[in-house]
C-alpha positions in Angstrom: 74.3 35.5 63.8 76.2 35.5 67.4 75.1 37.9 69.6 77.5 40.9 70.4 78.8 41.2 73.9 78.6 44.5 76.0 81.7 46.2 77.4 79.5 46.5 81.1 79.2 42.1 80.4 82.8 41.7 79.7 83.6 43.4 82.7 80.4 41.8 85.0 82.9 38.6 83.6 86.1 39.9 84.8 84.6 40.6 88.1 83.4 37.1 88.2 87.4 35.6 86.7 88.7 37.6 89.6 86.3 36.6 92.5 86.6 32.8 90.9 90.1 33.3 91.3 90.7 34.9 94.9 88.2 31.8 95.9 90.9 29.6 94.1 93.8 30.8 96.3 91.4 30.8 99.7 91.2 27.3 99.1 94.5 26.3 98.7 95.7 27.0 102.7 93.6 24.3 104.2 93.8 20.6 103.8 93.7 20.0 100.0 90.3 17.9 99.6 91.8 17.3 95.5 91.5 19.5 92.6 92.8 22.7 94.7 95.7 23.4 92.1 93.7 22.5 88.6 91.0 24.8 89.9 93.5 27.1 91.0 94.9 26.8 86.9 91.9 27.0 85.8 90.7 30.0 87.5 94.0 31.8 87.0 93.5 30.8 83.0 90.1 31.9 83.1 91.4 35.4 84.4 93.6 36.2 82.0 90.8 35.5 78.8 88.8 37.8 80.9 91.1 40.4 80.9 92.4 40.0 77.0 88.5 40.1 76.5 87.5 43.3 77.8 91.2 44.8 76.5 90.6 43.9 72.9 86.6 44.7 73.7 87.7 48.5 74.2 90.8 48.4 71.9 93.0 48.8 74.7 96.5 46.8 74.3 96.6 43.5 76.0 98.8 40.3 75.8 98.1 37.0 74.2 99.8 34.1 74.3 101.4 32.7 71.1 102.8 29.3 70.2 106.3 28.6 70.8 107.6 25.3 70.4 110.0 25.3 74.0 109.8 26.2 77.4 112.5 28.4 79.1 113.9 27.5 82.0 111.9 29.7 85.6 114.6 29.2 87.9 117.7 30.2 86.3 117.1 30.7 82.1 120.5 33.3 81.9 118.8 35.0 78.8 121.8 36.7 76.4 120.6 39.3 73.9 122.7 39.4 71.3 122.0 42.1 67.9 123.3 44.5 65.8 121.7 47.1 63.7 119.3 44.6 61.5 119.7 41.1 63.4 118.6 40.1 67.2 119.4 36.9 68.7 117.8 35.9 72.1 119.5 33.1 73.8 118.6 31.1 77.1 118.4 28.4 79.3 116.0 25.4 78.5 113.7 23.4 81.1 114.9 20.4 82.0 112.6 17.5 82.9 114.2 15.6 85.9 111.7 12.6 86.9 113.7 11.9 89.7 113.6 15.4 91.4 112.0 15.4 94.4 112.3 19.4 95.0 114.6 18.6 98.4 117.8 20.5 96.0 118.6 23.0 93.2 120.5 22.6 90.2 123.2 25.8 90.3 123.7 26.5 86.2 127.2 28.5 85.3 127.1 29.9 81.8 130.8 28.9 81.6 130.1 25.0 82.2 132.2 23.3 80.3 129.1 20.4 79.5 127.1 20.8 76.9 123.2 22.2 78.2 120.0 22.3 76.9 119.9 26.0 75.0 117.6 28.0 72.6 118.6 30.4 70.1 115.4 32.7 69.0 116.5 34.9 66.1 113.9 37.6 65.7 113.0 38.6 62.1 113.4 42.9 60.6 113.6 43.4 64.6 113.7 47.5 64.6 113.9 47.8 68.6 114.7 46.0 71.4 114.9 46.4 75.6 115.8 44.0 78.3 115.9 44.3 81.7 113.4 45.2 84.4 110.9 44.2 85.3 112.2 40.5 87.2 109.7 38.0 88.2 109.6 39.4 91.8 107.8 43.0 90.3 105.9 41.6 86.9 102.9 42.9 88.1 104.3 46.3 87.9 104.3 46.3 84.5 101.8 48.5 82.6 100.0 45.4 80.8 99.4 43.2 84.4 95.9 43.1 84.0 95.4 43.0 80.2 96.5 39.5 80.4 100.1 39.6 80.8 101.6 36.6 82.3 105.3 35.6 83.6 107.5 32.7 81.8 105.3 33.0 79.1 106.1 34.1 75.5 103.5 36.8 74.7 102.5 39.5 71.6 100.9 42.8 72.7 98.1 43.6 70.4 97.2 47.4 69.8 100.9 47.7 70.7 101.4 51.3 72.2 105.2 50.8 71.9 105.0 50.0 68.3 102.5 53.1 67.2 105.3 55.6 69.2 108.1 53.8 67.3 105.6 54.3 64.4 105.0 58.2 65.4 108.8 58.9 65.5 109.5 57.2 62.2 106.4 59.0 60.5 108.8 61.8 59.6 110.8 60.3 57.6 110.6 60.9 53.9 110.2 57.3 52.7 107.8 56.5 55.7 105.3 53.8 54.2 102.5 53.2 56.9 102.0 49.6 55.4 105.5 48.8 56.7 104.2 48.5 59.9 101.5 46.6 60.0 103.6 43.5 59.9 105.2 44.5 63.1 104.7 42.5 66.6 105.2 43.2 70.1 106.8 40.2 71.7 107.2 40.1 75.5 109.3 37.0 77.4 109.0 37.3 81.1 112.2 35.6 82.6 113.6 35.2 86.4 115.5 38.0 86.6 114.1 40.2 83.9 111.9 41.0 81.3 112.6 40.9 77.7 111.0 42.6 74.6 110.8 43.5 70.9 109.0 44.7 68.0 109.9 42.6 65.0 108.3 40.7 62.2 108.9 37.3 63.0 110.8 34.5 64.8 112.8 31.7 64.4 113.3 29.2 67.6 116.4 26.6 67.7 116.9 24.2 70.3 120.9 23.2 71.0 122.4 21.0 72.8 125.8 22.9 73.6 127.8 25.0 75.7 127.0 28.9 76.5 130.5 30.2 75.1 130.1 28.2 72.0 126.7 29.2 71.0 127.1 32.8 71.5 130.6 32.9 69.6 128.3 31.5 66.8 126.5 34.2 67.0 128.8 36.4 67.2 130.0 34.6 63.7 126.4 35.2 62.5 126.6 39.1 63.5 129.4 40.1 61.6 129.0 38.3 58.4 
């Protein structure tokens, strides 16, 4: 039988994640010796299990990360929300691997390139509520889950959601309220450049696309109105 783990350990080990980590940074100014940045990762990794640790530990709401099978793009991802009263559709810019870039120059995206470009479509499932905007990249940490591992160009679900129990609360008047209806509910947070997107919905569905801005969200648009 494991052995249960204090709150005042769980925290003695977030102390330790954040020294660990402020050590991490120190030693990246001076002449890299090697293994600066992976212990740098590593340390910044090793923070944020800390924190979801002693979040869940006191059934606080904290972020976890969740699998998602692409990777936006940081510089420039352009994220389009797109929904109507039952349907959301999230679109953005993909990462592009470039082998041969050598980080002198930037690649300037326009949503109304004509070329086709590397594009996701996520299209969230019974999505009830949705807000995008700030926070951008520059202010993340302002946002009231930084330390309960929250994390930027990351897709993330927020467990002991506080959002979803006031949606919850509001609802709870209603005279078909079922309070098993909302159990299946998740948080989802997407940090992007410029802003912050998030949802409470069931589920997802991710699509890759190799096509233009314009076309892919007039296909949407199709998708909306049907």
């Amino acid at each position: 039988m494991s052995k249960s783990i204090s709150v005042t350990d769980l925290q003695s080990a977030l102390n330790a994640a954040q020294i660990r980590l402020k050590r991490a940074v120190q030693a990246l100014a001076p002449k890299h010796k090697g293994g600066e940045l992976e212990e740098f990762a590593a340390a910044q990794e090793a923070l944020l299990e800390a924190e979801r640790a002693l979040a869940a530990a006191q059934n606080e709401p904290h972020a976890i990360p969740i699998e998602f099978p692409v990777q936006w793009d940081t510089g420039a991802p352009l994220p389009y929300l797109l929904q109507n009263d039952y349907r959301a559709f999230l679109v953005f810019f993909l990462r592009d691997a470039d082998p041969g870039w050598d980080r002198t120059y930037v690649n300037i995206r326009h949503a109304d390139d004509a070329s086709p470009s590397n594009l996701a479509v996520v299209e969230f499932k019974r999505c009830i509520c949705t807000k995008m905007g700030t926070p951008n990249d520059e202010v993340f940490h302002g946002h009231p889950l930084n330390g309960k591992g929250l994390r930027g160009y990351s897709p993330l679900r927020v467990k002991n959601s506080l959002w979803i129990k006031e949606l919850e609360a509001i609802n709870s008047i209603h005279s078909g309220y079922r309070p098993e209806a909302w159990r299946g509910l998740n948080h989802y947070i997407f940090g992007f450049h410029d802003c912050t997107f998030e949802c409470v919905a069931e589920s997802f569905l991710v699509e890759a696309r190799a096509t233009t801005v314009p076309e892919l969200l007039t296909e949407i648009c199709g998708k909306l109105v049907q």
